[in-house]
LOSE-464935 format. One record per atom (N, C-alpha, C): residue in one letter; x, y negated, z. Coordinates in steps of 0.001 Angstrom, whole numbers, plus 524288, in hexadecimal, padded with zeros to 5 digits. Atoms other than C-alpha are relative to their C-alpha. Layout:
N
AXYZ
...
This chain:
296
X8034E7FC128027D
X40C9BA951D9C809
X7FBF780227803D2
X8052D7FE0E7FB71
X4061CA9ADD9D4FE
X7FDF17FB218007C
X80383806997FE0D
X4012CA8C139D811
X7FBDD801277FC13
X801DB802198015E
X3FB94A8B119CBA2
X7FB69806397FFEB
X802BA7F9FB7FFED
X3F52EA99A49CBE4
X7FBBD7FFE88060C
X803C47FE907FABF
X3F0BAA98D59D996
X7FA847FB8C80000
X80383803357FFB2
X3E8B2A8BB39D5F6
X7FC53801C17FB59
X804057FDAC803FE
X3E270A92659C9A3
X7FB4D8053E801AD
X801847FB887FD73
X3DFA6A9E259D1B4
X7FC127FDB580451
X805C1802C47FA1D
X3D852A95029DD35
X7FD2F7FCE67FC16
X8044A802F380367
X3D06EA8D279D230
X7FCBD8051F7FD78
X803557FD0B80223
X3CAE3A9ACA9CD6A
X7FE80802338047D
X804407FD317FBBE
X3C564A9E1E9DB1E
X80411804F380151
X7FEE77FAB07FDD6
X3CFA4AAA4D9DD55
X801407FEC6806F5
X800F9802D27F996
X3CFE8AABBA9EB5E
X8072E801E2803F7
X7F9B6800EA7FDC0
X3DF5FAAFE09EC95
X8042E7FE197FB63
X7FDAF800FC804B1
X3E528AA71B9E28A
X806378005D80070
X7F8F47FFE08008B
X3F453AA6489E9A6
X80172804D97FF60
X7FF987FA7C80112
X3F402AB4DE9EBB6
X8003F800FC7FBCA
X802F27FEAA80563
X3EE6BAB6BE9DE85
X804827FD587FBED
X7FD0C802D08027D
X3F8DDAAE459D85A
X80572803907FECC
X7F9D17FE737FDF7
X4041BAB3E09DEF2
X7FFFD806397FC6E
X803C77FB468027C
X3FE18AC1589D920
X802AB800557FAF7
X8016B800C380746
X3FCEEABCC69CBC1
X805A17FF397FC85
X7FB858011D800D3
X4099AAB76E9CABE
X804B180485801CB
X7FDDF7FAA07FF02
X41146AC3AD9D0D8
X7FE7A8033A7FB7C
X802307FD4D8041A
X40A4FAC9C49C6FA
X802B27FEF77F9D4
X7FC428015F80563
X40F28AC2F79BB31
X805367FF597FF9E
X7FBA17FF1E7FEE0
X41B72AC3969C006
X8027F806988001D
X7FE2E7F9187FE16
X41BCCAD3379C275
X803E47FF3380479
X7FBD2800487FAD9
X420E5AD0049D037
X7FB4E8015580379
X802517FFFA7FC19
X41B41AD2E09DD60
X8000F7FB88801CD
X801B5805507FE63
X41414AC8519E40D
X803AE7FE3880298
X7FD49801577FD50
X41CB3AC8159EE94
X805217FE1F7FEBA
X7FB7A80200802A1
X4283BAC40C9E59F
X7FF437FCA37FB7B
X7FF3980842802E2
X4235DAB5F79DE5F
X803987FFDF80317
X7FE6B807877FD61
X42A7BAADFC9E848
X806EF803627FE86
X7FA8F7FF17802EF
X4374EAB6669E11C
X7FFC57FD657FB26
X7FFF1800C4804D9
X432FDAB2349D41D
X800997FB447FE3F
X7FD568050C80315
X43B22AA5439CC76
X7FC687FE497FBFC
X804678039E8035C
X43252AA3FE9C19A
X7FD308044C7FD1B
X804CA7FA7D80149
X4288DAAAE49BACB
X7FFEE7FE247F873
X7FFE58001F804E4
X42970AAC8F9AAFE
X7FCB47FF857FCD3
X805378014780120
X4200CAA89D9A096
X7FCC8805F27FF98
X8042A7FB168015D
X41B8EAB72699E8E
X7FD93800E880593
X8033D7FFDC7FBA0
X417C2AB7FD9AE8E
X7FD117FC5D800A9
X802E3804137FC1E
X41287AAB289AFD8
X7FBF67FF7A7FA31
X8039B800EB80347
X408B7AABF19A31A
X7FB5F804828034F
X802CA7FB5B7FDD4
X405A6AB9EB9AA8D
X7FC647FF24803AE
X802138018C7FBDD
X4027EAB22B9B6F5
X7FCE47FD4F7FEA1
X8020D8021D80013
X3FC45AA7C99AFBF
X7F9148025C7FE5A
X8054F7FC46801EA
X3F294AB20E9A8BE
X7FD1280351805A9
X803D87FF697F983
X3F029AB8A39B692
X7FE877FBCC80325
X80384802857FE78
X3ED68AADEE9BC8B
X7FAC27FCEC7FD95
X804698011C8016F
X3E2F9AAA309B472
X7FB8A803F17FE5B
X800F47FE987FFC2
X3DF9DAB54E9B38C
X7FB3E802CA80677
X8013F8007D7FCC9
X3DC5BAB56E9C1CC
X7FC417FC128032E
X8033D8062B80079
X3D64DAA7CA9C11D
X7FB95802B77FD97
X805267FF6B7FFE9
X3CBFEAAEEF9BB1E
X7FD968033E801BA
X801C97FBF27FC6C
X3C9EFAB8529C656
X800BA804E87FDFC
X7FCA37FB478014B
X3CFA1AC2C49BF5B
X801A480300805D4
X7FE027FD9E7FB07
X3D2D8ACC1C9CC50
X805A28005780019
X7FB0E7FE3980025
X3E07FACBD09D00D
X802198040C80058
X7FEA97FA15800D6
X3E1EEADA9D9D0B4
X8011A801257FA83
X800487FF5E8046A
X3DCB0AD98C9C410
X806BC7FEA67FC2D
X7FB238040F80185
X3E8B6AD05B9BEC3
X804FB803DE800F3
X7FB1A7FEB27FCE0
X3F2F0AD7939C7A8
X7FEF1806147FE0F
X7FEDD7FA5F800A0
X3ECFDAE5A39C348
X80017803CC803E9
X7FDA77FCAB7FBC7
X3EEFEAEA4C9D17C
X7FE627FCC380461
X801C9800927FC6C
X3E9F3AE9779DF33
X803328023180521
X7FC4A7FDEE7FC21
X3F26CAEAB69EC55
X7FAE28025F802BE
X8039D7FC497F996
X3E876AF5049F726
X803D8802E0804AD
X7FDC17FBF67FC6C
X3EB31AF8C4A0305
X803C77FC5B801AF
X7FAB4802D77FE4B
X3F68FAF56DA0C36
X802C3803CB803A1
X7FD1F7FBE47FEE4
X400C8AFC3BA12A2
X80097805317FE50
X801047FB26801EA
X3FF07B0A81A1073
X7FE68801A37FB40
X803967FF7B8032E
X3F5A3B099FA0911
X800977FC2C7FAE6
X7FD06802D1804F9
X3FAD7AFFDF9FEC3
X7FFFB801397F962
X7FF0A7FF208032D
X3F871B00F59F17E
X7FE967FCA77FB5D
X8017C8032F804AF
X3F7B3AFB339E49A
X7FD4D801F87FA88
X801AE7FEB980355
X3ED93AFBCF9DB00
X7FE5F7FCF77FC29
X80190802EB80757
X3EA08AFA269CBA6
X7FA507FDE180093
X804357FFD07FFB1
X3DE4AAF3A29CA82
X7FCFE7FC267FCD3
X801F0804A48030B
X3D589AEAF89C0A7
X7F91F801F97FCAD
X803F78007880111
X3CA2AAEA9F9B945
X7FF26805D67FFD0
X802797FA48800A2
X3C056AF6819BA0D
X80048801ED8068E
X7FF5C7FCD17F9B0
X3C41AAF98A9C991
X7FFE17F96A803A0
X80094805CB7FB93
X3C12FAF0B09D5E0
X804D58007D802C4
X7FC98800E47FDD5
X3CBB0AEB529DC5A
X7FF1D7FF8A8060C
X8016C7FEAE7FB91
X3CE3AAEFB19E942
X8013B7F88780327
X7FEC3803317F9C9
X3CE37AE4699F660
X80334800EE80151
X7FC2C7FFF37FD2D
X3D62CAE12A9FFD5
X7FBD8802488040E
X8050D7FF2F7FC46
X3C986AE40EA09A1
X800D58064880034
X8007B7FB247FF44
X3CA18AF264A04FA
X8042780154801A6
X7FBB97FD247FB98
X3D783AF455A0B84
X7FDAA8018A804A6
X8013C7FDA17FBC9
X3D03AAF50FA172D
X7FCCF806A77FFBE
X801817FBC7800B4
X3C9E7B000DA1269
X803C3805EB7FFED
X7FA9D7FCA780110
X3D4CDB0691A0F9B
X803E6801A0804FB
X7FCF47FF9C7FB08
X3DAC3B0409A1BDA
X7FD5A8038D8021D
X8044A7FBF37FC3E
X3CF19B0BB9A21CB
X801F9804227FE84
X801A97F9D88021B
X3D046B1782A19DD
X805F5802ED80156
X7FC267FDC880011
X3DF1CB177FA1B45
X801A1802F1806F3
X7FF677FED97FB35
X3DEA8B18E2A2A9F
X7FB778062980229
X803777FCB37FE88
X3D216B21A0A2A5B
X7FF69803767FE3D
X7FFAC7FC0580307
X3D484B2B0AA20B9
X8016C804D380409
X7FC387FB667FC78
X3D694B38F8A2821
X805A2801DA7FDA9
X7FCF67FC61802F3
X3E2A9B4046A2466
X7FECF802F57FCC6
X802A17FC84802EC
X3E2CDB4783A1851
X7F9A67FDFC7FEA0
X80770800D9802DE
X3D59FB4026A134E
X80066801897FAC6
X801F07FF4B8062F
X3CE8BB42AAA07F7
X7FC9D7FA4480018
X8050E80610800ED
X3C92AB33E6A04F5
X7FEA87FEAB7FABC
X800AD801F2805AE
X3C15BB2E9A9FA9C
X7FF4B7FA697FF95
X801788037780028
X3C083B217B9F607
X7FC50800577FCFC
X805048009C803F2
X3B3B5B1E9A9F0BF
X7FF537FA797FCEA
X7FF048026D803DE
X3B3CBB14209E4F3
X803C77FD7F80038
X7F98C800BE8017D
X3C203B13E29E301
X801AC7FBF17FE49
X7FDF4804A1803D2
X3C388B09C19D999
X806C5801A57FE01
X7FA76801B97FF57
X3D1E6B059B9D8D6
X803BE805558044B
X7FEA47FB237FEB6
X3D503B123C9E213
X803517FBEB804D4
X7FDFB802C77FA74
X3D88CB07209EDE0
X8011980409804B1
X801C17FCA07F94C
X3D285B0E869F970
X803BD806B77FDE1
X7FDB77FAFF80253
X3D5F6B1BA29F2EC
X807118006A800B7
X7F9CA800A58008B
X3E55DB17909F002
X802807FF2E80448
X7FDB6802507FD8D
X3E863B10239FB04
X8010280429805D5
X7FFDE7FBC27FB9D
X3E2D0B1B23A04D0
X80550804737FF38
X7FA0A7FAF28014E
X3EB57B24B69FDC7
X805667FF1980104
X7FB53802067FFDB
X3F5F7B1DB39FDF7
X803BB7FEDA80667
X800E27FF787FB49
X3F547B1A99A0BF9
X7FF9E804B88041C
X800527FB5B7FC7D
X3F22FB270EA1087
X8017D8052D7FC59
X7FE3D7FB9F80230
X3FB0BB3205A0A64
X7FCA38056680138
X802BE7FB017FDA1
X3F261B3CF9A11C2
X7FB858003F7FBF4
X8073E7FF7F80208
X3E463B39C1A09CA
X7FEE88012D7F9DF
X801587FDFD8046F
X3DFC6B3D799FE3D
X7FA027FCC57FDA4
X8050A804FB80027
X3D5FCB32649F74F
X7FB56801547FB20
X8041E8006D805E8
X3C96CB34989ECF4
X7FECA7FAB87FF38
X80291804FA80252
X3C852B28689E59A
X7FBA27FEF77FCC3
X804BF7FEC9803CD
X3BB23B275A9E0E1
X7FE527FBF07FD26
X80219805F380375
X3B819B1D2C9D5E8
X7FA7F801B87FC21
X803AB7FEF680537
X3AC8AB1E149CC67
X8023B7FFA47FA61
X801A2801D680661
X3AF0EB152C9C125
X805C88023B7FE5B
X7F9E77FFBC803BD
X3B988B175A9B6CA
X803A97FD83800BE
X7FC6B8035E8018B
X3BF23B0B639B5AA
X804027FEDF80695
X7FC727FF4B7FBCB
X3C34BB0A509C4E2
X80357802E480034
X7FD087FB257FEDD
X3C602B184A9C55F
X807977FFC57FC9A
X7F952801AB8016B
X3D241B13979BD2A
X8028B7FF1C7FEB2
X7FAD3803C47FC6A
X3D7F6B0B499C3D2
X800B28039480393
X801577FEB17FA70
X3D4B2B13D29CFE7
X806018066C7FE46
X7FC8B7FBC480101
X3DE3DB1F7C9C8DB
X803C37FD187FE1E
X7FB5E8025480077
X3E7DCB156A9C33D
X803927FF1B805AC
X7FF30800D67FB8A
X3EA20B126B9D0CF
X801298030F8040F
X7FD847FC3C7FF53
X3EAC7B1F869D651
X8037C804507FD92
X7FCFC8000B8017F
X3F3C6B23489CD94
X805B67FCD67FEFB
X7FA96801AC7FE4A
X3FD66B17379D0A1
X802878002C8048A
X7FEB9800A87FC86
X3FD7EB1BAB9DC8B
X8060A804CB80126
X7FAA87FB187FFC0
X40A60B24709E176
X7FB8D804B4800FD
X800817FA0B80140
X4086EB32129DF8C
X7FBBC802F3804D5
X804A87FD757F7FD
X4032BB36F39EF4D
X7FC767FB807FFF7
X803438040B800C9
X3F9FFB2CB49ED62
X7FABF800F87FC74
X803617FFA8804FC
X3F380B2F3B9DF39
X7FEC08060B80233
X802627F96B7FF01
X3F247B3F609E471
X7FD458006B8023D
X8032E7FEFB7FB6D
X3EAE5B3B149EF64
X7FB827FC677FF55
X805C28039B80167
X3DF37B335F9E8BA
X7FEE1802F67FA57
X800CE7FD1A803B1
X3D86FB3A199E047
X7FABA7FD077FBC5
X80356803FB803C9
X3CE84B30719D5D9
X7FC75803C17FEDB
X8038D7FC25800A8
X3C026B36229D565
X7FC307FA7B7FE3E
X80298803668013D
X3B771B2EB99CAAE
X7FA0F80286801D8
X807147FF987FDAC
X3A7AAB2F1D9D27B
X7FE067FD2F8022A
X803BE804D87FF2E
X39DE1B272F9D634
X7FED9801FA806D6
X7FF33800BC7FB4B
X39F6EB25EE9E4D0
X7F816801D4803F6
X805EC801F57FE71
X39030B24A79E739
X7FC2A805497FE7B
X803AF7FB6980271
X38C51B321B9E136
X804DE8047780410
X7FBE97FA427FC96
X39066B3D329ECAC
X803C8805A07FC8C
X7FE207FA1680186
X38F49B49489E435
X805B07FE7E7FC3D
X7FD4A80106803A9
X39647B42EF9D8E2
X807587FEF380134
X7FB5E802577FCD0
X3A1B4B3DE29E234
X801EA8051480222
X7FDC77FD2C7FD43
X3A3E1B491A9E6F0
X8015B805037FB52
X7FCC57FDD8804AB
X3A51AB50809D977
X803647FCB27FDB0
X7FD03802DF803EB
X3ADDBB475A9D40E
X8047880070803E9
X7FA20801367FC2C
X3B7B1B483B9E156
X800658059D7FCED
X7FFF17FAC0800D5
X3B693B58279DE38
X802E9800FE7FB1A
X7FECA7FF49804B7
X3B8FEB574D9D0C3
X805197FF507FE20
X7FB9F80413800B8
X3C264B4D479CFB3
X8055A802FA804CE
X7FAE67FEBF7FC46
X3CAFFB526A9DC5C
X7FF9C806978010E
X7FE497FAF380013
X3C94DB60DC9DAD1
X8051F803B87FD39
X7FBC77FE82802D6
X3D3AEB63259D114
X806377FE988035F
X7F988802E57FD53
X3DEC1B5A8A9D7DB
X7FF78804E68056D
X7FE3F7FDF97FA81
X3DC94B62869E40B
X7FCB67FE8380543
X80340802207FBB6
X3D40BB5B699ECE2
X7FD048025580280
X802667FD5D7FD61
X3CCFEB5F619F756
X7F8F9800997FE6E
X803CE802BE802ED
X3BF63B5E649EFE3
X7FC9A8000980286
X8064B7FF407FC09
X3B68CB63909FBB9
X8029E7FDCA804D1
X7FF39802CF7FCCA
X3BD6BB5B9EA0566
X7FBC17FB4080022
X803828023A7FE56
X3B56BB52FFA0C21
X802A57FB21801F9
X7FBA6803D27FF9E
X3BAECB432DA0BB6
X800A17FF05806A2
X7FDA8803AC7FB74
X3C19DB3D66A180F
X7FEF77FB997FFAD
X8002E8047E7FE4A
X3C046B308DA159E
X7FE667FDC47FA3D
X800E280181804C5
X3BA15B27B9A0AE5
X7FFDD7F99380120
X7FF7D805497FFEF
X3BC22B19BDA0727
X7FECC7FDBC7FBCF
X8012E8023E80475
X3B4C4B10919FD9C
X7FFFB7FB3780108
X800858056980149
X3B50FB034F9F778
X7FC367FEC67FC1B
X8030B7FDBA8044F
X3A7D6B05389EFBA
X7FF6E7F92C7FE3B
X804898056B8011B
X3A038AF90D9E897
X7FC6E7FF7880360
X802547FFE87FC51
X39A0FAF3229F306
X7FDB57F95080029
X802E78056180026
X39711AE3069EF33
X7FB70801A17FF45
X805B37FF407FF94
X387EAAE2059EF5D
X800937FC087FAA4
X801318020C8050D
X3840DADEE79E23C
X7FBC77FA5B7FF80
X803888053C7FF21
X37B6BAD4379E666
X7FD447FF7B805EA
X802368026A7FBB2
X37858ACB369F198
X7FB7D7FCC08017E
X804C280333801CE
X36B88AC4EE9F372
X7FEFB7FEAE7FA26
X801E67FF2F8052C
X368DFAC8959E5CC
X803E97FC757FAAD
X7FD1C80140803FB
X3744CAC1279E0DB
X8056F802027FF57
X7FC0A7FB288012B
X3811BAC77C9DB64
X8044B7FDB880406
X7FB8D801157FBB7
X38C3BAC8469E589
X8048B7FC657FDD0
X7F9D48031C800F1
X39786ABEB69E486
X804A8801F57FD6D
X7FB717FB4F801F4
X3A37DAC4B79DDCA
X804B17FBB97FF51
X7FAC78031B8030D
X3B1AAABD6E9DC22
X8009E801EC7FA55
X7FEAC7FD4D804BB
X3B4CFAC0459CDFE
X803F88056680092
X7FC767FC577FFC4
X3BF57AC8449D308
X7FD0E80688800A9
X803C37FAD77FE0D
X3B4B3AD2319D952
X7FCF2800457FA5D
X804617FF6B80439
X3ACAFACEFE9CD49
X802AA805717FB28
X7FC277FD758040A
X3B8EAAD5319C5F4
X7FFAC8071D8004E
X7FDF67FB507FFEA
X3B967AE2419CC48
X7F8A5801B77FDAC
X803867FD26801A3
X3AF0FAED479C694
X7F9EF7FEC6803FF
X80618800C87FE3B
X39FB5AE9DA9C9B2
X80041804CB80401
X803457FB757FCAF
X39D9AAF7A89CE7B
X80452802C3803B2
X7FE5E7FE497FB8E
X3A7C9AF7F79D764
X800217FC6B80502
X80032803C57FD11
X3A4B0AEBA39DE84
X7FAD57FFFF801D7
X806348002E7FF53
X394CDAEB379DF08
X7FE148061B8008D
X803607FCC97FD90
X38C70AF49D9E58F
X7FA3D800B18013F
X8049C7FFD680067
X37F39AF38D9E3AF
X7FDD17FA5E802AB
X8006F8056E7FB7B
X3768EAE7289EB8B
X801F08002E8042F
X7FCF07FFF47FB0D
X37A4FAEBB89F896
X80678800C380111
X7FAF97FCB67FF8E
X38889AF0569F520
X7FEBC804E9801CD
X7FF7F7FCE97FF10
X38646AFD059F8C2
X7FD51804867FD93
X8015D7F9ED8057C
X3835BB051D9EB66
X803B380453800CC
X7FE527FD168013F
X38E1AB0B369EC3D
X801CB8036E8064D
X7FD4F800787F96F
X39204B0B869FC3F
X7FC61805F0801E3
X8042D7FBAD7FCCF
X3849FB13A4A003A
X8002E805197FD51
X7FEDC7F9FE8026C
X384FBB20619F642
X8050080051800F9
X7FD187FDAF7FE16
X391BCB20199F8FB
X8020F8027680460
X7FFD37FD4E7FC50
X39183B2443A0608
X7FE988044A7FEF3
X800627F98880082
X38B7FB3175A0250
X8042F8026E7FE6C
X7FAF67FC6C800E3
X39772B34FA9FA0C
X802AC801BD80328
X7FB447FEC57FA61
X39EFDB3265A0603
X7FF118038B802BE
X801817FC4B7FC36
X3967EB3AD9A0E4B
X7FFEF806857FB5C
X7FE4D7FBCC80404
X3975DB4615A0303
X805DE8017980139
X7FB8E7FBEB800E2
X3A4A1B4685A00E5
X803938005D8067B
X7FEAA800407FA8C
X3A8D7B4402A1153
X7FF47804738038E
X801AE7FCD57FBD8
X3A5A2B49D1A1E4B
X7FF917FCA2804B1
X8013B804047FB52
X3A2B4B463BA2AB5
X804BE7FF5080306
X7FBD8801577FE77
X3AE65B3E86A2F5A
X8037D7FC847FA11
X7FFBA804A3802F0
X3B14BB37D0A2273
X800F67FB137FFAF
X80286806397FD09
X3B33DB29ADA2440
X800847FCF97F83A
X80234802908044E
X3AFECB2099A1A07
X801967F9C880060
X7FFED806618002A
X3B398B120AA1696
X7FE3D7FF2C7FAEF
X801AB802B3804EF
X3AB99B0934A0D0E
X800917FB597FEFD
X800A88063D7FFDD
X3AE9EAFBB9A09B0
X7FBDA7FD8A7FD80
X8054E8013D80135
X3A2C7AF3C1A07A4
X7FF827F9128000F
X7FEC980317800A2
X39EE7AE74AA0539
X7FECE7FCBE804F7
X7FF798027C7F9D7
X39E81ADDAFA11E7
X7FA7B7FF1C80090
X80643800FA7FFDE
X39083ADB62A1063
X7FD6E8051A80226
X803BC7FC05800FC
X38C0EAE955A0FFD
X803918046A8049B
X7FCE57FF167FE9C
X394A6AEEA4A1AD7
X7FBA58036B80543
X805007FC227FBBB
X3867CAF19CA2529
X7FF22804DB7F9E0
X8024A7FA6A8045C
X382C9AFA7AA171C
X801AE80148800BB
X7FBC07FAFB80201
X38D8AB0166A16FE
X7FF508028E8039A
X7FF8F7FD517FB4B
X38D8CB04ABA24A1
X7F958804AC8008E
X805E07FD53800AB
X37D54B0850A2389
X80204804B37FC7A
X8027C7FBD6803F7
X37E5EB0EE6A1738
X805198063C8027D
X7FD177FBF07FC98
X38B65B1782A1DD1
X7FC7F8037C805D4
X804457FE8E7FBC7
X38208B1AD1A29F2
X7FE2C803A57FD2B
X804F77FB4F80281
X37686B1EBBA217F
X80404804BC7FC6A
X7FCC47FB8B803C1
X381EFB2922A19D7
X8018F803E880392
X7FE237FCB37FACE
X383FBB2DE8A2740
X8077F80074801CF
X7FA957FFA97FBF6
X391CCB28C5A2A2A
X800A97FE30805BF
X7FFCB800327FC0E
X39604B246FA362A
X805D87FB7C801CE
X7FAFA801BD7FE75
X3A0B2B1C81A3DE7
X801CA7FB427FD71
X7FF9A80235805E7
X39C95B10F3A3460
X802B27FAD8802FC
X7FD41803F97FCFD
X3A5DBB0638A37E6
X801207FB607FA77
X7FDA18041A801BD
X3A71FAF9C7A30E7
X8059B7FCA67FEE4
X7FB0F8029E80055
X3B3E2AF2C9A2BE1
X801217FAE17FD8E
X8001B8066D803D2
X3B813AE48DA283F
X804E17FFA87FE6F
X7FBB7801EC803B6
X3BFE0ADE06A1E8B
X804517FCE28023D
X7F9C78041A7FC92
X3CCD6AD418A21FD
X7FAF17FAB27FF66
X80235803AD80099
X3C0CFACA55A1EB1
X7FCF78002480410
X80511800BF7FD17
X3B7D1ACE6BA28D8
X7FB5F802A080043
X8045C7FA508031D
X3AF1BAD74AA1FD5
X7FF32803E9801A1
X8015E7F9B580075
X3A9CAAE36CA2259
X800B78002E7FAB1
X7FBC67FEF080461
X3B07BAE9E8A163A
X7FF408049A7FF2F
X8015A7FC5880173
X3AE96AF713A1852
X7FEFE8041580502
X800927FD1F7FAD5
X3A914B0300A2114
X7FFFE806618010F
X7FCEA7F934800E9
X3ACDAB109DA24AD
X7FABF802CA804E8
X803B77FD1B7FE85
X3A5F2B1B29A29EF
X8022E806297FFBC
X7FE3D7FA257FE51
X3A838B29B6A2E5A
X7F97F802B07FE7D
X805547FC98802F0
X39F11B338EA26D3
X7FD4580447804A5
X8014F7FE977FA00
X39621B3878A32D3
X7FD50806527FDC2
């Protein structure tokens, strides 16, 4: 059954078909991956299940999608989230991000994530760091929830300490009535000034020498307007630095993940916002991936 799955899965171009197999099949089983090589035989109601996901997957269908759920994070920080059509599915790339924020956070932060999505960066920090207290900021509807399904499966000291604020990241004043609004009732500090902020905005460049960027179907799958960013990628990257400098102070630090191309912008357009301390970071590939900065 995996033989014949893993060769249907490499004739449609997926690019982890044994992984992806092993997956699919755990799946129609309701077992953990790590316990096939327990399993004697598999019944016709799992193996029609497997046969429909895997063809389902054969047609680039996202395997999150299929599975419903996304592992982020590692160690500490570890968590598992809901996730499918309407919200982008987080990377493995943005762990590093995560890793940043979890070491650099001060004690007692107030952090925001800026376009939340799926509530990755947001969840995983929290989760990780019992001391912090997270604003998850999403725009659209349809992310936003998933982005509260998700902080709500989380345990209890977890879901108290992220607080879901629907605003458009790119508009200061607006961002900063919608934290007020939204986190004045619960208790929040509303004229606190953030510690630390971390985004995963839309940042592909909508076009390269005038023709449209490459996309796997899988990327094609997640939401347009959380993947594309104007021609340069950076519609959404450059106004958002003002929010940051609004709702911050000087000493702030900042991480943005960006796309590997646009990695001198980020650093420029951070400069011209007047941060400071702008340091570059790469991926497990090699990439510059994403870059942080202390609000000067």
């Amino acid at each position: 059954m995996l033989a014949d799955a893993v060769e249907a899965l490499t004739a449609a171009g997926v690019d982890s078909p044994q992984p992806d197999a092993r997956w699919l099949l755990a799946h129609a089983l309701r077992v953990d991956v790590g316990r096939l090589i327990l399993v004697d035989e598999v019944d016709e109601t799992a193996l029609r299940r497997f046969r429909d996901d895997v063809a389902r997957r054969a047609a680039r269908e996202p395997l999150q999608h299929i599975l419903g759920r996304v592992g982020f994070g590692a160690d500490t920080a570890a968590i598992d989230l809901r996730v499918g059509p309407g919200v982008f599915v987080p990377r493995p790339e943005t762990e590093l991000l995560l890793q940043w924020a979890v070491a650099t956070a001060p004690r007692g932060a107030l952090v925001a994530d800026l376009c939340s999505g799926s509530g990755a960066l947001a969840l995983g920090l929290a989760t990780a760091r019992p001391d912090v207290r997270v604003l998850a900021v999403e725009l659209f509807d349809d992310a936003r929830t998933w982005l509260r399904r998700n902080a709500a499966a989380q345990p209890v000291p977890v879901a108290t300490r992220v607080a879901v604020v629907a605003a458009d990241v790119t508009d200061p004043g607006g961002l900063a009535a919608a934290i007020a609004a939204q986190a004045g009732p619960t208790g929040w500090p509303v004229d606190a000034a953030l510690d630390l902020v971390v985004a995963n905005p839309p940042y592909v460049p909508e076009l390269t020498d005038g023709t449209p960027t490459p996309i796997s179907p899988e990327v094609a799958a997640d939401p347009h307007r959380a993947v594309f960013a104007g021609a340069d990628g950076m519609a959404v990257i450059t106004p958002m630095l003002q929010s940051v400098r609004a709702l911050g102070r000087p000493g702030t630090a900042l991480g943005v993940e960006h796309d590997d191309a646009t990695g001198p912008a980020v650093a420029a357009a951070m400069d011209a916002a007047g941060f400071a301390a702008i340091e570059p970071h790469d991926d497990l590939a090699g990439a510059q991936r994403f870059t942080t900065a202390v609000q000067g």
